[in-house]
ZABAGU-362996 format. One record per atom (N, C-alpha, C): residue number from 0; residue in one letter; atom name; x, y, z. Coordinates in pm, whole numbers. Atoms other than C-alpha are relative to their C-alpha. Example, Ala and Ser with C-alpha at 12.3 -4.5 7.8 and 13.67 -1.06 7.14 Angstrom:
marlum n:0; res:a; atom:N; c1:89; c2:-119; c3:0
marlum n:0; res:a; atom:CA; c1:1230; c2:-450; c3:780
marlum n:0; res:a; atom:C; c1:90; c2:120; c3:0
marlum n:1; res:s; atom:N; c1:-82; c2:-119; c3:-6
marlum n:1; res:s; atom:CA; c1:1367; c2:-106; c3:714
marlum n:1; res:s; atom:C; c1:-77; c2:109; c3:73
This chain:
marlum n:0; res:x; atom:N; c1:-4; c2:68; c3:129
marlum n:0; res:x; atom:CA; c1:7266; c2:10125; c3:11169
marlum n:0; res:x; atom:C; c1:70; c2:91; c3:-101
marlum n:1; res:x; atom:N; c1:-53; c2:-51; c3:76
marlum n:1; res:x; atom:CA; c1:7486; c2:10243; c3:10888
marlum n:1; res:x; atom:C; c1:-23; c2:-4; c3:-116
marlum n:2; res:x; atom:N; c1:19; c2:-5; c3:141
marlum n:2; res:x; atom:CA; c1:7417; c2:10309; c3:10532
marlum n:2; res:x; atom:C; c1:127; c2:-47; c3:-63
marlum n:3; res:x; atom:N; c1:-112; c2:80; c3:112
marlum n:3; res:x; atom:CA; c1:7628; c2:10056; c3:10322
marlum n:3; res:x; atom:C; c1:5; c2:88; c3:-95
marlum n:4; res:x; atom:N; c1:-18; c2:13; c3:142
marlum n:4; res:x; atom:CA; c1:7805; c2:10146; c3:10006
marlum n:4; res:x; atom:C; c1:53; c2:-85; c3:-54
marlum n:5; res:x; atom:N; c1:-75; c2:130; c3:69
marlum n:5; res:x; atom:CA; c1:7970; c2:9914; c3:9764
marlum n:5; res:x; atom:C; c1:41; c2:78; c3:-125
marlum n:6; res:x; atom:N; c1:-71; c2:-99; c3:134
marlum n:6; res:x; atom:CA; c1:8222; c2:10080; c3:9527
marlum n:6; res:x; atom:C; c1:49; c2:-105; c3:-89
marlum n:7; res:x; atom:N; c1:-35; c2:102; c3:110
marlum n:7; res:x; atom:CA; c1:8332; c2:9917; c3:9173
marlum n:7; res:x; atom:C; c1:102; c2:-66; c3:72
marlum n:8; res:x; atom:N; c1:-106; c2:86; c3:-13
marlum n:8; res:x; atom:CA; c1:8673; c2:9852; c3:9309
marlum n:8; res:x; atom:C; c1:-20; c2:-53; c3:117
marlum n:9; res:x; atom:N; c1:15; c2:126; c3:-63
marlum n:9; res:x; atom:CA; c1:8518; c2:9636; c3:9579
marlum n:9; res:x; atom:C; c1:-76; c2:-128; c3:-112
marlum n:10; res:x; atom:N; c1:112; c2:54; c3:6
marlum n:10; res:x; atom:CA; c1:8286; c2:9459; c3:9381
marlum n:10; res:x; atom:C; c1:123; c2:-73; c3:-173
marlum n:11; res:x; atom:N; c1:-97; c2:49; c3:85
marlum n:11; res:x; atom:CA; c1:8574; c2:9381; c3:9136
marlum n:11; res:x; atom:C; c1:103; c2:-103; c3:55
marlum n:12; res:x; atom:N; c1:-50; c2:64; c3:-86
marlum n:12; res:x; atom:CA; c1:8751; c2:9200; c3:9407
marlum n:12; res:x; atom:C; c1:-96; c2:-102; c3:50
marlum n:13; res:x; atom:N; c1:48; c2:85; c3:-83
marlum n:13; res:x; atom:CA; c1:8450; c2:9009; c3:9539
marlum n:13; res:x; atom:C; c1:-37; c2:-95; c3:-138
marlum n:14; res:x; atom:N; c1:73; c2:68; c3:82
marlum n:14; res:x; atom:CA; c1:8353; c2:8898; c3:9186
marlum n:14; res:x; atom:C; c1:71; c2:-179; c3:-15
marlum n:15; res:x; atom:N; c1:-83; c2:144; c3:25
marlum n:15; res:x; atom:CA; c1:8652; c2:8608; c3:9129
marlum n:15; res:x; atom:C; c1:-60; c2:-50; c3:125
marlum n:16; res:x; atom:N; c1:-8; c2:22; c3:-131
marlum n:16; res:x; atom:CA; c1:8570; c2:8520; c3:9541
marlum n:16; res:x; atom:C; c1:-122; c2:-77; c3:-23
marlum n:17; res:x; atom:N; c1:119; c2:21; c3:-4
marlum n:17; res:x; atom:CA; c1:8210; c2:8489; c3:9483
marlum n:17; res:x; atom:C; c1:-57; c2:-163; c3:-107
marlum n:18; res:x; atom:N; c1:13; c2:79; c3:52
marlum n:18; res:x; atom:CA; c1:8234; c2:8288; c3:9167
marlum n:18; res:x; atom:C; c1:-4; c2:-152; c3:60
marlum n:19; res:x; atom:N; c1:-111; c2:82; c3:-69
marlum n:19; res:x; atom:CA; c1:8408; c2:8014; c3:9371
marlum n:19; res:x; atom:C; c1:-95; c2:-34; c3:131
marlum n:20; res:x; atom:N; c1:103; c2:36; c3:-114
marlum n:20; res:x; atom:CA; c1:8130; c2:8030; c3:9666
marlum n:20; res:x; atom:C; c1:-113; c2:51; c3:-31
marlum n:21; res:x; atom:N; c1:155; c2:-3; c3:10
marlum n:21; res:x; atom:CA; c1:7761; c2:8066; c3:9598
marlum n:21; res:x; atom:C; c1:-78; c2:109; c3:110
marlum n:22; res:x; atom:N; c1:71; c2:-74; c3:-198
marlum n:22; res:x; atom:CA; c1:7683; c2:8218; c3:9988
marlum n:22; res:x; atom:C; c1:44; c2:84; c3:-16
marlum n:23; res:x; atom:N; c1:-26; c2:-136; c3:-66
marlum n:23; res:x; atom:CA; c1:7921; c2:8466; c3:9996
marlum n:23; res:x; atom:C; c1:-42; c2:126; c3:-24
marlum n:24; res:x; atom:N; c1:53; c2:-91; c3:21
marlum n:24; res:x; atom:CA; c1:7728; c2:8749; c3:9841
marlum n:24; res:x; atom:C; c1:-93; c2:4; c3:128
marlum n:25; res:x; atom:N; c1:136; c2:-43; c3:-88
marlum n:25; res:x; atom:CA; c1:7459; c2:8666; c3:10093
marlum n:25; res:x; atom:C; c1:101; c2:22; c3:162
marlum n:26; res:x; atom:N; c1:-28; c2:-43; c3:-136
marlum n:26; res:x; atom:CA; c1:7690; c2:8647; c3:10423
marlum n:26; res:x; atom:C; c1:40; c2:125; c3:-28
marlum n:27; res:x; atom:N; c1:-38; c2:-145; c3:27
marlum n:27; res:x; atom:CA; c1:7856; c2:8954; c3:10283
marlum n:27; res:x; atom:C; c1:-118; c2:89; c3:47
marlum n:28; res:x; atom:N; c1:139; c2:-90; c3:14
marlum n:28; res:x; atom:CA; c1:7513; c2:9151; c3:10304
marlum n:28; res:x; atom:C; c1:-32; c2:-4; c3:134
marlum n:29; res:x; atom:N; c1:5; c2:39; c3:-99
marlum n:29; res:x; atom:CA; c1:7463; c2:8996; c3:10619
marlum n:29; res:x; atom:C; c1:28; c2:77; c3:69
marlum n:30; res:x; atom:N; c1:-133; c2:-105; c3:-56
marlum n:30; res:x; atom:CA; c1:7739; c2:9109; c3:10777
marlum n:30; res:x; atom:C; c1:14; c2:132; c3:-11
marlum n:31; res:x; atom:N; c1:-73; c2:-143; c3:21
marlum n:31; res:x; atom:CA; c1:7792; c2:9436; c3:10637
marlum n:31; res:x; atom:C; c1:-176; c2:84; c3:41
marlum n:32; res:x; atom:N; c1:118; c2:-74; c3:-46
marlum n:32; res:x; atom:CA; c1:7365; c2:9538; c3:10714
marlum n:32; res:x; atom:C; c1:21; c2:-41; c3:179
marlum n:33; res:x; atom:N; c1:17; c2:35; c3:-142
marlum n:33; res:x; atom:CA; c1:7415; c2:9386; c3:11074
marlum n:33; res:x; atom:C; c1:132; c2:39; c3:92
marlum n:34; res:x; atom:N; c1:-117; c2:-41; c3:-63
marlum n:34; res:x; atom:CA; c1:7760; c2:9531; c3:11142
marlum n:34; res:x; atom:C; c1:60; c2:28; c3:130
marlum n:35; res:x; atom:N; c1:-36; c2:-81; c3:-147
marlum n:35; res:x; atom:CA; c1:7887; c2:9623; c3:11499
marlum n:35; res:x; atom:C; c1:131; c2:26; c3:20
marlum n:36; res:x; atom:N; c1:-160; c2:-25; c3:-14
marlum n:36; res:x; atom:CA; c1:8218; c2:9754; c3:11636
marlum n:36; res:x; atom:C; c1:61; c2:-96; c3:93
marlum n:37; res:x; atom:N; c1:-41; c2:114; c3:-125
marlum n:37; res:x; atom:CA; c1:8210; c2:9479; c3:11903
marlum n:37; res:x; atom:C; c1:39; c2:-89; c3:-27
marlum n:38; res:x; atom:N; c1:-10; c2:167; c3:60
marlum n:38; res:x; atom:CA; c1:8190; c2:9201; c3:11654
marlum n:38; res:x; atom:C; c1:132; c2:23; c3:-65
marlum n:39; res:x; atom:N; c1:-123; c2:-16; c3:91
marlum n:39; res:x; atom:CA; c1:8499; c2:9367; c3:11465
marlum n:39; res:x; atom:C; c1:148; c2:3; c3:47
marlum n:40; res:x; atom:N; c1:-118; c2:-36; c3:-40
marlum n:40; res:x; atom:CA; c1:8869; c2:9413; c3:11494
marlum n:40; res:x; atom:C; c1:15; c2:136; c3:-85
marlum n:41; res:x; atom:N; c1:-26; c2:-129; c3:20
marlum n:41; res:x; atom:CA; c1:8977; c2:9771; c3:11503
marlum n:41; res:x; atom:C; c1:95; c2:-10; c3:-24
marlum n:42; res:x; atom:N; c1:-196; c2:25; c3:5
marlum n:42; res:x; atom:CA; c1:9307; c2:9755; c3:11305
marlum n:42; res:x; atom:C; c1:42; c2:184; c3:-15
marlum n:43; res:x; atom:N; c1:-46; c2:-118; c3:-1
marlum n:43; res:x; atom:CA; c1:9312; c2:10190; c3:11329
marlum n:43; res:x; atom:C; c1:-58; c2:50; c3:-104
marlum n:44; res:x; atom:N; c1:73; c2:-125; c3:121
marlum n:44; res:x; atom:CA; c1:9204; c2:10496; c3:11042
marlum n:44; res:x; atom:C; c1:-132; c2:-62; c3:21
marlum n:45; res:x; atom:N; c1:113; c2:57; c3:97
marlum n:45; res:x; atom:CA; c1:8851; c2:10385; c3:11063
marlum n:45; res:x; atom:C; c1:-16; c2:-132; c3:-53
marlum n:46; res:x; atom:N; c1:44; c2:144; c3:46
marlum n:46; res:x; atom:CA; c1:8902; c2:10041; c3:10951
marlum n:46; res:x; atom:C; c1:-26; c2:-95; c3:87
marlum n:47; res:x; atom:N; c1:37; c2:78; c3:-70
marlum n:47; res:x; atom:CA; c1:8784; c2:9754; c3:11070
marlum n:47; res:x; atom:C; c1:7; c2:-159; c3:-65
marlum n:48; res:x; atom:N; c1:-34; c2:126; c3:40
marlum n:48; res:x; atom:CA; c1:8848; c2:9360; c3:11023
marlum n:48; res:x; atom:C; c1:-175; c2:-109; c3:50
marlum n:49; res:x; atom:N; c1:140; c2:104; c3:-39
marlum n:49; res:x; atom:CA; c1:8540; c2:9093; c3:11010
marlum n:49; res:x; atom:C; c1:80; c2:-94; c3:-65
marlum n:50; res:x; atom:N; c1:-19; c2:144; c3:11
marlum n:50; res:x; atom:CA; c1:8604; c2:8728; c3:10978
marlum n:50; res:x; atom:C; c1:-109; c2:-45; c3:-48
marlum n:51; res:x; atom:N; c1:115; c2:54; c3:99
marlum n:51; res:x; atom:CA; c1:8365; c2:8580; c3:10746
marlum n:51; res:x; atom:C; c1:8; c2:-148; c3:-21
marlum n:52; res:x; atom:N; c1:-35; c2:153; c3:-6
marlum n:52; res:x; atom:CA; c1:8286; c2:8204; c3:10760
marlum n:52; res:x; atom:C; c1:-11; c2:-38; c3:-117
marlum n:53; res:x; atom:N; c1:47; c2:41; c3:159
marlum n:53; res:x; atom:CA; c1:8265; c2:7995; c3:10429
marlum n:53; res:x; atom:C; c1:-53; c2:-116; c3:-13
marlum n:54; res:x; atom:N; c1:72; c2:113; c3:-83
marlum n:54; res:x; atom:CA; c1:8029; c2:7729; c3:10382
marlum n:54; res:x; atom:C; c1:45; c2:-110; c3:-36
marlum n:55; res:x; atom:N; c1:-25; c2:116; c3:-50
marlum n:55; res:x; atom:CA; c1:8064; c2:7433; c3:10511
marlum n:55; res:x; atom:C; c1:182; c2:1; c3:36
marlum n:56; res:x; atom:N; c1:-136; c2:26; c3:-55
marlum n:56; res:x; atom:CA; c1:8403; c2:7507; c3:10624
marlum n:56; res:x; atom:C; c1:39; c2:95; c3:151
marlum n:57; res:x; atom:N; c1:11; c2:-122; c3:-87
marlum n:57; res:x; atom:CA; c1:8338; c2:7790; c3:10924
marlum n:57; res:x; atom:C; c1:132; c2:102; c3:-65
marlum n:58; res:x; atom:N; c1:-39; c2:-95; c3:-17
marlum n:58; res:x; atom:CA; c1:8545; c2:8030; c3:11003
marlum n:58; res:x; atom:C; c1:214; c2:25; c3:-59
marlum n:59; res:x; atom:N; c1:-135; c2:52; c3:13
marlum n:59; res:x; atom:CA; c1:8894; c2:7879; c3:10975
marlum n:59; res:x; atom:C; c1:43; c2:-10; c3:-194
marlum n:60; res:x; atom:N; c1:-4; c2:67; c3:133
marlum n:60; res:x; atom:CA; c1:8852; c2:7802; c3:10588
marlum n:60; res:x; atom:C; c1:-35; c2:165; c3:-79
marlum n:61; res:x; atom:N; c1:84; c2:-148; c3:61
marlum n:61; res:x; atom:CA; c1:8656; c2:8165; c3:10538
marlum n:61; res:x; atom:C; c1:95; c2:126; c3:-37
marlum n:62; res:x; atom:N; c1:-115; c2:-148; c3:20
marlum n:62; res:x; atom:CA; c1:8772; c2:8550; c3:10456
marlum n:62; res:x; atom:C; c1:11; c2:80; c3:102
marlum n:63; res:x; atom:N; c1:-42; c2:-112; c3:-70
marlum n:63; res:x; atom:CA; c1:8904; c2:8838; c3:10597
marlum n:63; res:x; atom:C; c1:-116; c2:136; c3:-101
marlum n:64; res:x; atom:N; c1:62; c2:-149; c3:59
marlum n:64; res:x; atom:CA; c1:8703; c2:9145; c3:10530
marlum n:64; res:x; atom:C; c1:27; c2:158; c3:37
marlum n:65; res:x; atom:N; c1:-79; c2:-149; c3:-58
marlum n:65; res:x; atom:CA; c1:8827; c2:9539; c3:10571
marlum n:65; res:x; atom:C; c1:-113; c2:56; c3:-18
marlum n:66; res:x; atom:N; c1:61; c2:-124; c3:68
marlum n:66; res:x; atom:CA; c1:8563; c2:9789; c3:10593
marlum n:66; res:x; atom:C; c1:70; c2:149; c3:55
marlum n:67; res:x; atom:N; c1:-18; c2:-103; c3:-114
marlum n:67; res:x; atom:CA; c1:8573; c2:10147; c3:10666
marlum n:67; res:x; atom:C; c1:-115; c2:99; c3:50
marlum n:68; res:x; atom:N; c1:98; c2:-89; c3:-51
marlum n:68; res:x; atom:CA; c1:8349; c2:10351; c3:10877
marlum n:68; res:x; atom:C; c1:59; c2:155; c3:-34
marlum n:69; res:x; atom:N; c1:1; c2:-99; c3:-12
marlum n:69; res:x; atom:CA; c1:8277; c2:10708; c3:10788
marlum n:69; res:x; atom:C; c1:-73; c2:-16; c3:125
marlum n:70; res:x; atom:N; c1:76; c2:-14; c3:-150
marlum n:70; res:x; atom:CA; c1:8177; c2:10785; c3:11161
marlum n:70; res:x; atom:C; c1:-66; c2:122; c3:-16
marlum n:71; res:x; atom:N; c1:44; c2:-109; c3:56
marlum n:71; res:x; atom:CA; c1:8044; c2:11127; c3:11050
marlum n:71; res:x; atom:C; c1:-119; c2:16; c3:-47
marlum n:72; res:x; atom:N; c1:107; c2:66; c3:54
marlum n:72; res:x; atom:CA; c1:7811; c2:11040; c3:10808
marlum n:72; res:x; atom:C; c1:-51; c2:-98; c3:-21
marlum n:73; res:x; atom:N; c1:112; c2:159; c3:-7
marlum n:73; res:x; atom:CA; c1:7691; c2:10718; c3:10900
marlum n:73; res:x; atom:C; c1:-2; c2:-96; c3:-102
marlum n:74; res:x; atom:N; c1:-61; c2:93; c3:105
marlum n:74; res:x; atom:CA; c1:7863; c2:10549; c3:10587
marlum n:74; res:x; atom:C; c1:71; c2:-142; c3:94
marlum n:75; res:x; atom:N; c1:-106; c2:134; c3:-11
marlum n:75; res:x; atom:CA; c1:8016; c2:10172; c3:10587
marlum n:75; res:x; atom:C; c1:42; c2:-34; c3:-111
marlum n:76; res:x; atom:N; c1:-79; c2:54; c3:146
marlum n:76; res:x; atom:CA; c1:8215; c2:10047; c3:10299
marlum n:76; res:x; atom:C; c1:93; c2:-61; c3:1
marlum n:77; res:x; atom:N; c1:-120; c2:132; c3:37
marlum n:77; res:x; atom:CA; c1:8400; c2:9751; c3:10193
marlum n:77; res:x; atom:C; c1:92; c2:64; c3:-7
marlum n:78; res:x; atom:N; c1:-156; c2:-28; c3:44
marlum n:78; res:x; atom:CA; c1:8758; c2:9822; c3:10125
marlum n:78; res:x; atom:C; c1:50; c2:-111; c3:-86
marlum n:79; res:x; atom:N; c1:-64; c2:108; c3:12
marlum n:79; res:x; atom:CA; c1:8892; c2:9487; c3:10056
marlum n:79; res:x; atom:C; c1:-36; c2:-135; c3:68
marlum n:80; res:x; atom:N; c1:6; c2:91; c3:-41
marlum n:80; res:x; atom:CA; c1:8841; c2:9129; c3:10082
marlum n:80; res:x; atom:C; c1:93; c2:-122; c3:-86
marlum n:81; res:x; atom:N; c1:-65; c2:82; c3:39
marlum n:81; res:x; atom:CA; c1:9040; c2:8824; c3:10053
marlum n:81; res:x; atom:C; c1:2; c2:-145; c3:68
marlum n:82; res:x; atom:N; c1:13; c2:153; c3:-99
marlum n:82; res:x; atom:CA; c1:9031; c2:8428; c3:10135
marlum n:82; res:x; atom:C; c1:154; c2:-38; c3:55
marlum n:83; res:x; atom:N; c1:-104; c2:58; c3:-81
marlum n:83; res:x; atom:CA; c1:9210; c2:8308; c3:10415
marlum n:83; res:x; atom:C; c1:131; c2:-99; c3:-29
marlum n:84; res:x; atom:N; c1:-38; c2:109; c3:62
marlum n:84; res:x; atom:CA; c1:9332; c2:8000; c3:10268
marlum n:84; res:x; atom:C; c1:114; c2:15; c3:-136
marlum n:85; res:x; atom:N; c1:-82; c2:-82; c3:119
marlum n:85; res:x; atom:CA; c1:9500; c2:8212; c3:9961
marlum n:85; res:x; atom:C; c1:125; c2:75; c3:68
marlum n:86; res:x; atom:N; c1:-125; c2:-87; c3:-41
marlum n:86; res:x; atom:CA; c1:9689; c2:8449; c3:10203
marlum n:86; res:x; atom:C; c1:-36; c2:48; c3:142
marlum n:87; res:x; atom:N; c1:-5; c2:17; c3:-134
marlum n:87; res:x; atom:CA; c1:9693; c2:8475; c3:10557
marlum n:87; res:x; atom:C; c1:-59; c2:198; c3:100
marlum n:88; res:x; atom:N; c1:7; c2:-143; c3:-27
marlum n:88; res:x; atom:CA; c1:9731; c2:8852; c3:10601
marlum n:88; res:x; atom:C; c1:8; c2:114; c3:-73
marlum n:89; res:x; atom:N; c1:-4; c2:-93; c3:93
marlum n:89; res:x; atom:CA; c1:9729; c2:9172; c3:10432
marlum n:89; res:x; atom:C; c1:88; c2:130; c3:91
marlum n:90; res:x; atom:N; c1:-81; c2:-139; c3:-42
marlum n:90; res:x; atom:CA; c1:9996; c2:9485; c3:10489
marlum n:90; res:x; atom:C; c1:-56; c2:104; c3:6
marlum n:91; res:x; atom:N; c1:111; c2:-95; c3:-41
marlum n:91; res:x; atom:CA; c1:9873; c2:9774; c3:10633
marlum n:91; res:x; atom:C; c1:36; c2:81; c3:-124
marlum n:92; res:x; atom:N; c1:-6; c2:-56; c3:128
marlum n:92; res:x; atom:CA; c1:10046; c2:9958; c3:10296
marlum n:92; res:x; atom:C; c1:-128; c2:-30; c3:-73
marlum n:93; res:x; atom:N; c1:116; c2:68; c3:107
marlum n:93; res:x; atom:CA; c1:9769; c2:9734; c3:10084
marlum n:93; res:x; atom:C; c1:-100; c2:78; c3:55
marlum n:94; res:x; atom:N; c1:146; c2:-69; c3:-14
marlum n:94; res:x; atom:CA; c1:9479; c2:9847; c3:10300
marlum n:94; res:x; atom:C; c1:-2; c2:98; c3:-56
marlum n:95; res:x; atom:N; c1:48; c2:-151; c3:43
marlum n:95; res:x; atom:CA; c1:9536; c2:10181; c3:10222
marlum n:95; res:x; atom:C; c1:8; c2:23; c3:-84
marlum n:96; res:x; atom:N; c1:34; c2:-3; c3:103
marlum n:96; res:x; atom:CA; c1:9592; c2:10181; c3:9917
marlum n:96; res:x; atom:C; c1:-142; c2:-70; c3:-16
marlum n:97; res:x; atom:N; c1:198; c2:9; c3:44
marlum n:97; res:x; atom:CA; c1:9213; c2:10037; c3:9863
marlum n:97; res:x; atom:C; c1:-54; c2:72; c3:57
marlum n:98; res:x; atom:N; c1:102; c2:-134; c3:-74
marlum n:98; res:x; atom:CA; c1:9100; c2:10266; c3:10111
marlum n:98; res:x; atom:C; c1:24; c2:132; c3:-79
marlum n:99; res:x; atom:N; c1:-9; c2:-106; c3:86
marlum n:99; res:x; atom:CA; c1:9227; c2:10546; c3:9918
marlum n:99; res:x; atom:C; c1:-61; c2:23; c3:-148
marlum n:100; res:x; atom:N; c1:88; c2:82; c3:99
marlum n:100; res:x; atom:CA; c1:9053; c2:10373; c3:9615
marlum n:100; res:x; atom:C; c1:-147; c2:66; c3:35
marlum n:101; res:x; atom:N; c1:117; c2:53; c3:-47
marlum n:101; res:x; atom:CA; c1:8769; c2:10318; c3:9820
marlum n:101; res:x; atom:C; c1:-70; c2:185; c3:12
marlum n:102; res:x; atom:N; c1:65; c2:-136; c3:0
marlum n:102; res:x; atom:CA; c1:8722; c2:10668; c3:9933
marlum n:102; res:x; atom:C; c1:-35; c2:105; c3:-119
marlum n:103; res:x; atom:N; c1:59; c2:-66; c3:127
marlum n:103; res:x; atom:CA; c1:8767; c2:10845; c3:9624
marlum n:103; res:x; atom:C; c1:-141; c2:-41; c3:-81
marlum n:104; res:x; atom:N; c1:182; c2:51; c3:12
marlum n:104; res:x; atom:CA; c1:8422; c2:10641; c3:9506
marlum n:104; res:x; atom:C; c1:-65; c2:17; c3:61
marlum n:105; res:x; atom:N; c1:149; c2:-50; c3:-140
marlum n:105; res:x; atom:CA; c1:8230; c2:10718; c3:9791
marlum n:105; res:x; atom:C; c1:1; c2:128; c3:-34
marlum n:106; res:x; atom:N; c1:95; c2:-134; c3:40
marlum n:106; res:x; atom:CA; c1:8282; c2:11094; c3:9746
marlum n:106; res:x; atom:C; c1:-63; c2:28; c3:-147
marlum n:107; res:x; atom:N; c1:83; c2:-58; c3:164
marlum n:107; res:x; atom:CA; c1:8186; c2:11088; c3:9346
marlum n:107; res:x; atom:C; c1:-162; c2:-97; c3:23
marlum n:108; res:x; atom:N; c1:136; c2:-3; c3:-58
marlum n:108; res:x; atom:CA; c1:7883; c2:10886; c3:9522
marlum n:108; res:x; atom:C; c1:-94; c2:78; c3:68
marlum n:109; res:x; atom:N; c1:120; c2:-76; c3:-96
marlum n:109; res:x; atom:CA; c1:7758; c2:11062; c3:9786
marlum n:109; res:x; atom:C; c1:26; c2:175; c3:-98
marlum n:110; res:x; atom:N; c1:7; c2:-155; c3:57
marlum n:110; res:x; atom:CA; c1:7830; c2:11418; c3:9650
marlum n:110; res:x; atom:C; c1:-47; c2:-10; c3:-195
């Protein structure tokens, strides 16, 4: 089991998303406390891809989600999320730029 974080600049990204669906705070939570590497796509650095359904539309209608595993210290953390339906895919440039985001908040967290 991994100790979630949730940094501003995710939570600034999920806010427009969320407005717009009611559930997705709760599958989010879901998902990200029940995590596995089996259920995910490994797109490389540590990150990882989840498919998130949306309701009443499954999976097809739902988001894409990036986290990244610190494997080290037993961290998980959002990176980025975005609906399917808006944009299909995301450039591996983009991830990292939020991951680079992303990380700099985690260490003024944990440390």
């Amino acid at each position: 089991m991994y100790k979630v974080l949730i940094t501003n600049h995710f939570k600034r990204q999920l806010k427009g998303l969320a407005k717009k669906d009611a559930n997705l705070k709760d599958v989010l939570t879901n998902k990200l406390l029940n995590f596995s590497k089996n259920q995910a796509i490994h797109t490389g650095s540590g990150i990882y891809k989840i498919r998130l359904a949306r309701s009443g539309q499954g999976k097809s209608g739902g988001y894409r989600l990036y986290v990244y595993m610190f494997e080290i210290e037993g961290y998980l953390t959002p990176i980025c999320i975005h609906a399917k339906n808006k944009r299909e895919l995301i450039k591996l440039h983009e991830t990292l730029e939020h991951l680079s985001k992303v990380k700099e908040e985690v260490r003024l967290m944990v440390n």
